[in-house]
KEKE-296529 format. One record per residue (C-alpha): residue in one letter; chain; x, y, z. Coordinates in steps of 0.02 Angstrom, whole numbers, plus 32768, in hexadecimal, padded with zeros to 4 digits. Layout:
BEGIN
a / A / X / Y / Z
...
This chain:
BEGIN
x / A / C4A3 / 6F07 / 63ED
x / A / C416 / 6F7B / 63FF
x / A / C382 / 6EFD / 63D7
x / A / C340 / 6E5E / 6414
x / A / C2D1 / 6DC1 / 63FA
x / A / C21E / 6DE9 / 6444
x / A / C16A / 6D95 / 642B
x / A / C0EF / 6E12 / 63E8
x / A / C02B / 6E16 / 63EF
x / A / BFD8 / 6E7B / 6370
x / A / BF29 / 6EAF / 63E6
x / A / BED1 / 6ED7 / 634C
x / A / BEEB / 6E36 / 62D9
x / A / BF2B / 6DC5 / 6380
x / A / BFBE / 6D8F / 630F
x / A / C051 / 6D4B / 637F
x / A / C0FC / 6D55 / 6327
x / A / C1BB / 6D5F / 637F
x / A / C1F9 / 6DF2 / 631D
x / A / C29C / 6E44 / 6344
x / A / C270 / 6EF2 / 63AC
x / A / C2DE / 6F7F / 63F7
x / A / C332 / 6F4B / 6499
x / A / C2D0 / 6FC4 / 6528
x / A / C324 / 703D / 657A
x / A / C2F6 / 703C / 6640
x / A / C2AF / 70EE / 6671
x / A / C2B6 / 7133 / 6732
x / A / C298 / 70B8 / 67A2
x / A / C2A1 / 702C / 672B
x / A / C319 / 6F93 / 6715
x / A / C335 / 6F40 / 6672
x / A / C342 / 6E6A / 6688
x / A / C392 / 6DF7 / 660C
x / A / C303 / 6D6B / 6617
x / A / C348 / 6CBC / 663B
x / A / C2A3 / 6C62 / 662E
x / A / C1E1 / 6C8F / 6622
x / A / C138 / 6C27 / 6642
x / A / C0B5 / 6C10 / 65BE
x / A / C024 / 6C2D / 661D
x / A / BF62 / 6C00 / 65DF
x / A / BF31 / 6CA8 / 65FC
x / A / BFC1 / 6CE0 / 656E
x / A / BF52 / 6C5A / 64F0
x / A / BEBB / 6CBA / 6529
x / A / BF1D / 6D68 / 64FF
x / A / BF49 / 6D13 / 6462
x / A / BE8D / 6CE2 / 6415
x / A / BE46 / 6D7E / 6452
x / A / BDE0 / 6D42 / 64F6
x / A / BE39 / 6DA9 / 655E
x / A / BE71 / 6E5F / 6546
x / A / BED3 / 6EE9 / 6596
x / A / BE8A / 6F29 / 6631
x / A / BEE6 / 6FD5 / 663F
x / A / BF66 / 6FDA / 65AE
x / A / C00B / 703A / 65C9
x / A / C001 / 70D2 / 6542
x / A / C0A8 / 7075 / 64E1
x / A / C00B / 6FD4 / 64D8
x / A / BF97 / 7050 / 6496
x / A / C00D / 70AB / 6420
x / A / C051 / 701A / 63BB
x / A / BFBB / 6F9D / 63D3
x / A / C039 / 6F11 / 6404
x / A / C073 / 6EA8 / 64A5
x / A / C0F2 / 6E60 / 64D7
x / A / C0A2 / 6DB5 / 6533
x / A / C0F1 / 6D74 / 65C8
x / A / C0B5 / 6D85 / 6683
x / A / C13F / 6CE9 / 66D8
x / A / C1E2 / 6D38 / 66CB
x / A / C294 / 6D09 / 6715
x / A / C338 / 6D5B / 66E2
x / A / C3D3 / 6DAB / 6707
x / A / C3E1 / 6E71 / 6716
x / A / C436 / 6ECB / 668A
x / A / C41F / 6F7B / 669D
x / A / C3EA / 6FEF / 6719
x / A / C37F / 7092 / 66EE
x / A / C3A2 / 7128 / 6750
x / A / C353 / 7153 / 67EF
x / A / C34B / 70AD / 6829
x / A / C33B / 7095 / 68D3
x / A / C378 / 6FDC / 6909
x / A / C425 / 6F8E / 68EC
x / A / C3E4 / 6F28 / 684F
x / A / C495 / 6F16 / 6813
x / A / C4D0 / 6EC3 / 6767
x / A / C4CF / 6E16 / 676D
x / A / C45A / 6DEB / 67FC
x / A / C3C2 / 6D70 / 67D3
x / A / C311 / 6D99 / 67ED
x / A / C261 / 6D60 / 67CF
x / A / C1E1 / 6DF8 / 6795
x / A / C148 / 6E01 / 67D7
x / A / C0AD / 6DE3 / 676A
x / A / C066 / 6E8A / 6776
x / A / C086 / 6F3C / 67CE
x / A / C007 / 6FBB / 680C
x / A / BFC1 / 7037 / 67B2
x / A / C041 / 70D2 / 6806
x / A / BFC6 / 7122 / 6845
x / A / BFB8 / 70C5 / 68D4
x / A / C037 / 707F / 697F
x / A / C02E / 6FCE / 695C
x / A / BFE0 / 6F5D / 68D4
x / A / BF78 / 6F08 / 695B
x / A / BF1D / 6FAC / 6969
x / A / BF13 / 6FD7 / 68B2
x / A / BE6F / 6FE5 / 6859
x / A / BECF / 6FDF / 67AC
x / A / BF4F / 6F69 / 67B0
x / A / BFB6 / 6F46 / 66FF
x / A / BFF7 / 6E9F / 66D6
x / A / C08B / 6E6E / 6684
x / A / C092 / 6E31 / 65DD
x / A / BFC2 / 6E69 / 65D7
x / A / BFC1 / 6F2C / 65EC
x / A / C06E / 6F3F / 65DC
x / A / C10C / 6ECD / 6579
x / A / C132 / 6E4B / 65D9
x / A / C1D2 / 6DB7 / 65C9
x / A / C1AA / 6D4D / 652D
x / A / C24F / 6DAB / 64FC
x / A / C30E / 6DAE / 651C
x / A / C303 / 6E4F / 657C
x / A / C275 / 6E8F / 65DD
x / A / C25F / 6F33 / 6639
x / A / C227 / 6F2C / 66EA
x / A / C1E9 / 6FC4 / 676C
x / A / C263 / 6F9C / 6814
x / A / C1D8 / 6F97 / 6885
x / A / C18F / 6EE9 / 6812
x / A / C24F / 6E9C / 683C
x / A / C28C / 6E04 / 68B6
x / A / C328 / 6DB8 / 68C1
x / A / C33D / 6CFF / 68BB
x / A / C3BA / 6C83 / 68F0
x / A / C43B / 6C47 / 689F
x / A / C3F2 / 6B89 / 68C4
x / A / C359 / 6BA7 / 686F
x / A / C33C / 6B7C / 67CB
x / A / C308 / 6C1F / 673D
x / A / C278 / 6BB8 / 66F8
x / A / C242 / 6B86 / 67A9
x / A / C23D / 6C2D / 67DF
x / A / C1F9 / 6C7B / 674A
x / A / C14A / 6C0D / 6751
x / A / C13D / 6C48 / 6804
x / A / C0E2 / 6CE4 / 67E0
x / A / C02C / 6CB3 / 67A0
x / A / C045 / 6BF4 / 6787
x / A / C07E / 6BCC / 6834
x / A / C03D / 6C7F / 6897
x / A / BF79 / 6C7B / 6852
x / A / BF59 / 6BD4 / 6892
x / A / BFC0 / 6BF0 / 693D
x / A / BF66 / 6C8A / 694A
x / A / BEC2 / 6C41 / 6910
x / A / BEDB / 6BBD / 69A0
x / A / BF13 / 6C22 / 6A32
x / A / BED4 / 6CC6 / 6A2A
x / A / BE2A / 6CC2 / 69B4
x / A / BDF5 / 6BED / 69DD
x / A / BE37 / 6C0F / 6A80
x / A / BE65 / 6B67 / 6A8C
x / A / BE82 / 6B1B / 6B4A
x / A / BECE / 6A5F / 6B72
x / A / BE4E / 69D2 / 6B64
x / A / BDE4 / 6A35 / 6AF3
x / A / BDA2 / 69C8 / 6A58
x / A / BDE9 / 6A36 / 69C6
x / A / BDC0 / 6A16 / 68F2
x / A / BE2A / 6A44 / 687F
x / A / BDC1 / 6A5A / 67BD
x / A / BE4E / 6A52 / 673B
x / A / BEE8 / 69F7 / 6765
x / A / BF72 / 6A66 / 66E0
x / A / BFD8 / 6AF3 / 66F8
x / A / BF77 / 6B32 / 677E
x / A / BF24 / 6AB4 / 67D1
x / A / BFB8 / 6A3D / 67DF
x / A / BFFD / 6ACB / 6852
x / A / BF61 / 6ADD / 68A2
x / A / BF7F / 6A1A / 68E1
x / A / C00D / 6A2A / 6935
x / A / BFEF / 6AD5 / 697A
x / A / BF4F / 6A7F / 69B9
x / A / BFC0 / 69F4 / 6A11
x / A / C01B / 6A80 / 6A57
x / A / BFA9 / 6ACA / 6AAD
x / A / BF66 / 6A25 / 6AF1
x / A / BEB5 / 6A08 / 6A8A
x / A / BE7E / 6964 / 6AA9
x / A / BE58 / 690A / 6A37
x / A / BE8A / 696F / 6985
x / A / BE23 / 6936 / 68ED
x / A / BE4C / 6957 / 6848
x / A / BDD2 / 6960 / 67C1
x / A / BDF0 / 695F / 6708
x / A / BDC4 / 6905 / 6671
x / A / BE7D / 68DC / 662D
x / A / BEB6 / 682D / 6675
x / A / BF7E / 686D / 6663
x / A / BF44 / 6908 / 66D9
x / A / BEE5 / 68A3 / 674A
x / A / BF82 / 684A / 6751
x / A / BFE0 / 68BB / 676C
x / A / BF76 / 6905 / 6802
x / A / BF8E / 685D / 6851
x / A / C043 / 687D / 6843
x / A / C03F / 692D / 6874
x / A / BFE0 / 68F5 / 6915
x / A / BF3D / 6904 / 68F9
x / A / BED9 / 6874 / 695D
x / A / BE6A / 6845 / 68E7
x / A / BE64 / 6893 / 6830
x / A / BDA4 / 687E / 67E2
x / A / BD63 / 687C / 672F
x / A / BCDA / 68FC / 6732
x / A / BC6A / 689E / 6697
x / A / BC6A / 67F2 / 6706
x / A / BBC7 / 67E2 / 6736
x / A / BBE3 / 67AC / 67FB
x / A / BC41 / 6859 / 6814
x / A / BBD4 / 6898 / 689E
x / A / BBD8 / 67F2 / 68ED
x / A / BC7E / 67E3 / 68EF
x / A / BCAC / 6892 / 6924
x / A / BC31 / 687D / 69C6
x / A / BC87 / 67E9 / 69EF
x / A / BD20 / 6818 / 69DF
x / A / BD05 / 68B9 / 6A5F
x / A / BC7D / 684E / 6AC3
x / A / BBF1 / 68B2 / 6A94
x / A / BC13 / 694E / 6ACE
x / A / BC50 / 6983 / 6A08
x / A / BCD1 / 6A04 / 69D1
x / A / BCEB / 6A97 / 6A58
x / A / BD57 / 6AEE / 69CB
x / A / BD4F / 6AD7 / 6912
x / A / BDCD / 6B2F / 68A4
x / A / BD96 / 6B44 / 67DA
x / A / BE5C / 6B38 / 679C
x / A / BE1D / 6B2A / 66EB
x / A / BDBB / 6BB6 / 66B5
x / A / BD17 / 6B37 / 667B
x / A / BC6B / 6B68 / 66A6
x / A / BC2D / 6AB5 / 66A8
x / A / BCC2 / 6A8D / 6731
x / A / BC6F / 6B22 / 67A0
x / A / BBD5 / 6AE7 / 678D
x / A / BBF7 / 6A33 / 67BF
x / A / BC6A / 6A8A / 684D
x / A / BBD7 / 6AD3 / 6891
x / A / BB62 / 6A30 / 6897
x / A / BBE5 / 69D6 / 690F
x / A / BC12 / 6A66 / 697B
x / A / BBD8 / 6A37 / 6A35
x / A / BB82 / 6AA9 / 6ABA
x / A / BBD9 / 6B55 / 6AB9
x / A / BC48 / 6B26 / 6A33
x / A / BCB2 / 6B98 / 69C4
x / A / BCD3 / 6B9C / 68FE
x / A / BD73 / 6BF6 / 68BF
x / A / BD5F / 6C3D / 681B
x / A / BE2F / 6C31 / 67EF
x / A / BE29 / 6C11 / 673C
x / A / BE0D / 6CA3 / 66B9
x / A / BD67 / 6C81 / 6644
x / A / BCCB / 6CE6 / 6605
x / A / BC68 / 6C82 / 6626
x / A / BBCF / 6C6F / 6694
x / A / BBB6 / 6C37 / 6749
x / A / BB2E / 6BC8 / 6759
x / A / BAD7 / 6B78 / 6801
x / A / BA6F / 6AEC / 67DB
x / A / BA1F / 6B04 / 6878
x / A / BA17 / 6BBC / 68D0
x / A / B999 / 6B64 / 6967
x / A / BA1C / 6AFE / 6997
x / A / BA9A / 6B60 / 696A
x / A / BA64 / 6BFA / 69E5
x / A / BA18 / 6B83 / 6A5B
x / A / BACE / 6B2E / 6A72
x / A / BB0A / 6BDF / 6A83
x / A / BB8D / 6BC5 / 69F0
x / A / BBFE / 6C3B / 699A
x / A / BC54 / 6C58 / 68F3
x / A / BCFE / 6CBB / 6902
x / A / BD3E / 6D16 / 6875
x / A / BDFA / 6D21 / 688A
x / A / BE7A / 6D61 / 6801
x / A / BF48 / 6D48 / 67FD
x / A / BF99 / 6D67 / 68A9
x / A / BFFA / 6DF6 / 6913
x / A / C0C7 / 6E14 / 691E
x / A / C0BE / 6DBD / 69C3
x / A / C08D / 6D2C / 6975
x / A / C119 / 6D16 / 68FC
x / A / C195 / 6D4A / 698C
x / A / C14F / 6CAB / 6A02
x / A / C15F / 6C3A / 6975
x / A / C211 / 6C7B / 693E
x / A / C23B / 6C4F / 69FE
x / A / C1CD / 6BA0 / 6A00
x / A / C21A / 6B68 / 695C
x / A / C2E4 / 6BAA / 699D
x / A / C2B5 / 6B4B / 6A32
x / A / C282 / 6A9F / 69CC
x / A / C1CD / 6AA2 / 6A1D
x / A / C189 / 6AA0 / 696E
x / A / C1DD / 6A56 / 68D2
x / A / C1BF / 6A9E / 6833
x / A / C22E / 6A3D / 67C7
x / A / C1AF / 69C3 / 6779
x / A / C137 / 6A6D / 6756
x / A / C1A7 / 6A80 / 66BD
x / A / C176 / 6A0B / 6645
x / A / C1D6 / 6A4C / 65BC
x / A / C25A / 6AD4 / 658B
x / A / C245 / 6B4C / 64CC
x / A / C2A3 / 6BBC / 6488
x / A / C25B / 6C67 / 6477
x / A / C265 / 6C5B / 63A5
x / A / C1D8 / 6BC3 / 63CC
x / A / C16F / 6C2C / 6439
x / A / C0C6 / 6C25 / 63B4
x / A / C0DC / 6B52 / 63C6
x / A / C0F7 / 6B58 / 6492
x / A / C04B / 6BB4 / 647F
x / A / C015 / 6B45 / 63F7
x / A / C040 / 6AAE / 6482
x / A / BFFD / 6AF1 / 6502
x / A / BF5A / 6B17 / 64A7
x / A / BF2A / 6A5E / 6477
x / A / BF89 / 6A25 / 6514
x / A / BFFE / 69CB / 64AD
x / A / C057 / 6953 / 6522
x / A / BFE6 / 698F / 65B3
x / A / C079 / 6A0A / 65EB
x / A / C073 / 6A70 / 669E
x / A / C0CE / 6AFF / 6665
x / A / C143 / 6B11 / 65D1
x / A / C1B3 / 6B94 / 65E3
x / A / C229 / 6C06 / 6565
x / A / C2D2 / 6C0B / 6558
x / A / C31F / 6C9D / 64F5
C-alpha cells in the first residue's frame, strides 16, 4: 500500500477534506510514524476559518497550497530515513514534538524562525506522519497514545505558560480566563506548582464545573455582576499576582487586567487578533503591572511532562473527552468549534 488516509487544508479556499494522499517517504535524518492518535487543537479551527496562517511555510506548503493539520501527535515508528542518528528502531512509541527549529539554528529555544507542525509543515491528522529525529521522544509503554499525544501544546503551553512565562511561585493567587482545552490544564498545573488559591473564570456553567473538579478553588462567572467583589475576597484583597488569558478573548484580558493586584502579571496564552486593552494605564503603570506575551512551549517542556505524567504526578485521562476516527476529522472540528458537549480535547484515531 503506497497511500494513506490524511486531512487536507486547501490555504486558498480553507476547505478541510480527508482525502487519500501518497504515504511520505522519510528523507536523511527523518523517521516516518504510523500515528496512533492526534489532538484537535483550537488553534487547528483557527487554521481552518482562515484567522491564522502559516508563519514560515515549508516549500512542499507553498508548492501545493495544502496542509496537512495536526500539531498533538503520538505513534509508533515505521520507518527510518537514512542518516539517522538515534536508535529509533521499528516498533518503539513516541510522542512528536509540536514544532522544530528552523535548521538554521542549535536549538529551537534559540531559533528566531521556528516551524510548527501541522501549521508550516504536515502535521498527524493522518495515518502516517513524517517526523525530523531531533522533534522525537520515546514514551513508556504505561502511558496511554492519546495521553501522550495532547501533551505537546494542550498540556506543554499552559505548563510552560505557568512556570517559565507567569512564573508562578507557591501561595501566589493565580486566574485562569477560559477553563477548555487549555485552561483546564492550566488548573492543575497551577495546583502543581502550589498557587493558592486557583480561580477559574468562564462563562459556561459545565466548564466552571469542571474547573471545580479539576481543582480550581473557586471557578467565577465573568458577566456576574459581584465579580470583583468576589475575586478580592477570595485572595483577601491583595487580587491576582498572575492571570493567565487560556482563551484567546480580548474582553477576558481586559477584565484580567482590572483585578490584577500590585505588581501583578497577565499571560497572554491563548492565540487571538485581537486587541489588548487597559481600562486604566494610571493604575495600571502606577501598580507596576505587566502583560506577557507567551506562545506554545520548548522540548524540555514536553520531556518534564512525559516524566510527570509516567510518574502519575499528573493524570491526563479525563483530558480526553472523546475518541474519532480520522474519516470524522471535519465533525471533531465541527465539535470542537460550537463546543459541542463542552469537550477538553477530542482526539483522532486512524
Amino acid at each position: 500500500m503506497n497511500t494513506m488516509l490524511a486531512g487536507r487544508l486547501r490555504l486558498d479556499t480553507r476547505t478541510f477534506a480527508v482525502e487519500e494522499v501518497p504515504i511520505p517517504v522519510p528523507g536523511p535524518g527523518e523517521v516516518l510514524v504510523e500515528v496512533r492518535a492526534a489532538g484537535v487543537c483550537l488553534s487547528d479551527i483557527h487554521l481552518i476559518d482562515g484567522s491564522l496562517s502559516p508563519f514560515y511555510p515549508v516549500d512542499t506548503v507553498k508548492d501545493s497550497g495544502a496542509l496537512t493539520p495536526g500539531h498533538e501527535v503520538a505513534g509508533v515508528v515505521h520507518t527510518v530515513g537514512p542518516d539517522v542518528k538515534g536508535n529509533w528502531t521499528p516498533g518503539l512509541r513516541v510522542v512528536l514534538q509540536a514544532g522544530q527549529a528552523c535548521g538554521d539554528c542549535l536549538r529551537h529555544m534559540t531559533c528566531r524562525q521556528p516551524l510548527t507542525r501541522g501549521v508550516d509543515y504536515d502535521g498527524g491528522w493522518a495515518q502516517y506522519a513524517l517526523a525530523r529525529e531531533d522533534t522525537l521522544l520515546p514514551i513508556p509503554d504505561h502511558l496511554p497514545f492519546d495521553q501522550a499525544a495532547i501533551i505537546p501544546d494542550a498540556v506543554s503551553t499552559p505548563y510552560a505558560a505557568i512556570v517559565d512565562t507567569g512564573a508562578v511561585r507557591p501561595a501566589q493567587a493565580v486566574g485562569i480566563w477560559g477553563a477548555g482545552g487549555l485552561g483546564a490544564h492550566g488548573i492543575r498545573l497551577a495546583r502543581l506548582a502550589g498557587a493558592a488559591p486557583v480561580i477559574a473564570v468562564d462563562p459556561l456553567a459545565s466548564a466552571r464545573e469542571r474547573a471545580l473538579l479539576f481543582g480550581a478553588d473557586h471557578a467565577l462567572d465573568p458577566t456576574a455582576g459581584d465579580f470583583t467583589e468576589v475575586v478580592h475576597q477570595a485572595t483577601a484583597g491583595r487580587g491576582i499576582d498572575v492571570a493567565f488569558d487560556f482563551a484567546g478573548v480580548g474582553a477576558a484580558r481586559a477584565q484580567a487586567t482590572t483585578v490584577l493586584g500590585p505588581n501583578g502579571i497577565l499571560v497572554l496564552a491563548g492565540l487571538t487578533p485581537e486587541p489588548v486593552s487597559v481600562a486604566d494605564s494610571i493604575d495600571f503603570c502606577f501598580n507596576v503591572r505587566q502583560i506577557r506575551g507567551h506562545y506554545g512551549s520548548e522540548p524540555e517542556h514536553v520531556e518534564q511532562l512525559v516524566a510527570l505524567a509516567a510518574a502519575g504526578r499528573i493524570d491526563l485521562g479525563p483530558s480526553v473527552s472523546a475518541h474519532v476516527p480520522l474519516t470524522e476529522a471535519a465533525d471533531a472540528v465541527a465539535r470542537l468549534e460550537k463546543k459541542v458537549g463542552d469537550p477538553i480535547r477530542l482526539v483522532l484515531t486512524p
